[in-house]
N, C-alpha and C positions, 0 to 999 in steps of 0.2 A: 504494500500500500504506500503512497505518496502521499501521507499525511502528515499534521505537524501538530502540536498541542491546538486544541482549539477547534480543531477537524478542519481545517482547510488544507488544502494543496501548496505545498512549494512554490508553484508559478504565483498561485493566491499570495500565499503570504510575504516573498518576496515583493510583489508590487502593492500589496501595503505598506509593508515597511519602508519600501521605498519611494512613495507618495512625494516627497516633497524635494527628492532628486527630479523628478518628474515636471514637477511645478517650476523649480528653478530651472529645465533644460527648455521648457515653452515659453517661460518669459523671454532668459536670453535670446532663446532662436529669432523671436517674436520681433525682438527689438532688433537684434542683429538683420532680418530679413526685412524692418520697415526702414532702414536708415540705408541700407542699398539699393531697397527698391528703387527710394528718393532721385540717389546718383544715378540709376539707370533711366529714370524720366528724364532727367535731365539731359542726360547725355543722348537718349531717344528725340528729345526736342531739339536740342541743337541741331545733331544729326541732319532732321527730318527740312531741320527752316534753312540751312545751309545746302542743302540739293537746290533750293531754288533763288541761291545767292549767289551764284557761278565768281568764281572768281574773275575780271578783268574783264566782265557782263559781255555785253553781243552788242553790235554791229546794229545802229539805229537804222539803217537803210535794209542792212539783209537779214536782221533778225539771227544773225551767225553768231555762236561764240565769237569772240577777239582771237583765245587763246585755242580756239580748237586743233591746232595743228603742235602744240605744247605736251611734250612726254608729262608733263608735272598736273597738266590738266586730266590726264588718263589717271595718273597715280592717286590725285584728289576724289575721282570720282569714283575707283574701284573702292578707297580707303572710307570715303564719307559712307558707303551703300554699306560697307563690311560694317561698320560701324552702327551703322542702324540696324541692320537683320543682329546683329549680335548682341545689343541694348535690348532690342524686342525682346529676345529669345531670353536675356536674361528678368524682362520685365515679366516673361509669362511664368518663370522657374520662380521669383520668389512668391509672386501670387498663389499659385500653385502650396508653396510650403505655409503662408499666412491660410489658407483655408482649408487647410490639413485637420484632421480630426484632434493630432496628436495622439494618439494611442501610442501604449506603451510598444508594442510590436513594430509601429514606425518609425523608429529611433534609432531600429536595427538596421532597413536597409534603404527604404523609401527617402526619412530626410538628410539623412547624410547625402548619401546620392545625389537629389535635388540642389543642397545647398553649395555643394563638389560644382554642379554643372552652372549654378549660378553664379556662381562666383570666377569660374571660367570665362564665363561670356560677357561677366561685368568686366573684367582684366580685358577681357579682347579687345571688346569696346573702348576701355579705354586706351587701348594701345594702339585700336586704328583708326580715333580719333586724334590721337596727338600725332599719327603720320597724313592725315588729311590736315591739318595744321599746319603741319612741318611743308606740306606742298603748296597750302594758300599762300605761307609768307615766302616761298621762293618764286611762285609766279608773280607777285604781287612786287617784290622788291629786285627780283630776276637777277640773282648773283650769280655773277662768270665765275667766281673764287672759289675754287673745292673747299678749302677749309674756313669760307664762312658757311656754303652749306652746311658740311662737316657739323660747324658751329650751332646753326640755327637746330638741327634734328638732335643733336644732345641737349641741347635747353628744353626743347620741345620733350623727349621724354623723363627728363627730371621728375613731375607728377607720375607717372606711370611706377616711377622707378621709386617713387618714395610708398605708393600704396604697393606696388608687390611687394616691399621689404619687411612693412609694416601685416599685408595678409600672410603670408607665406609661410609663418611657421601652424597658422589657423589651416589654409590647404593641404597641408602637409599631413597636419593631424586626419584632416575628412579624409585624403585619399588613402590615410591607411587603415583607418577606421572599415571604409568601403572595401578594403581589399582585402581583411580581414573576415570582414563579413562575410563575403561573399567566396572565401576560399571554408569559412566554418558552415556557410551552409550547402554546398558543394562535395564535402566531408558527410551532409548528415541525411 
């Protein structure tokens, strides 16, 4: 029998006992998952108002980009587009974990996971934000000097570079958390 003083089960009495692990692991998530949400809007707006801000505008007569025949103009637009689908994607993954039941059995693989991918796609986003960045201020200022480009894309990812320093040992944790997981229940 699986029983414990009291007649409950293990699993039972474990997640009584452990009720208010629980409580603290929904707050945190809770709050952790509204405060990136946040930056993922943001970064989804920006994104979204900057597609229709072309850098170096079009041609009042032919309605043309200026800059269309511009490598830096391909770069900006593959980089602003990655940048939106990947703000999206992270805005759908913490929605996603905000409307979550929270059960204790989703702790196990569900929001680790989710908050793994979100957190993924918030870094991407910002990382191909600050490279559509890094190409607005080179069409815009059109430097011949390799190492002031050089120049400009290192300033440019400084943010990127300060929020992965600062997530990364939090990623690290979920992706092993997740790998874990998912190698114990693989095992069971």
């Amino acid at each position: 029998m699986n029983h414990s003083k009291g007649g409950q089960t293990a699993p039972d009495f474990f997640e009584k006992s452990h009720a208010y692990l629980l409580q603290e692991a929904q707050n945190w998530l809770k709050r952790t998952s509204e405060s990136c949400l946040v930056i993922a809007v943001l970064i989804t707006n920006v994104a979204f108002t900057v597609l229709y801000t072309v850098p170096g505008g079009s041609d009042q007569s032919t309605g043309l980009l200026i800059l269309r025949h511009h490598l830096f103009l391909a770069i900006f637009t593959i980089t602003d587009i990655l940048s939106l689908i990947s703000a999206l994607t992270s805005v759908v993954m913490f929605i996603s974990i905000l409307t979550s039941p929270f059960r204790p059995q989703d702790f196990h693989k569900s929001l680790p996971q989710k908050l793994t991918l979100a957190f993924t796609f918030l870094f991407l986003a910002m990382a191909v934000t600050m490279m559509a960045f890094s190409a607005t201020v080179i069409l815009i200022v059109r430097m011949k000097k390799r190492w002031t480009t050089t120049l400009v894309y290192s300033v440019a990812f400084v943010p990127v570079t300060v929020f992965a320093l600062l997530q990364f040992p939090l990623y690290v944790a979920f992706m092993g958390t997740v790998k874990h997981t998912l190698r114990s229940l693989e095992s069971s």
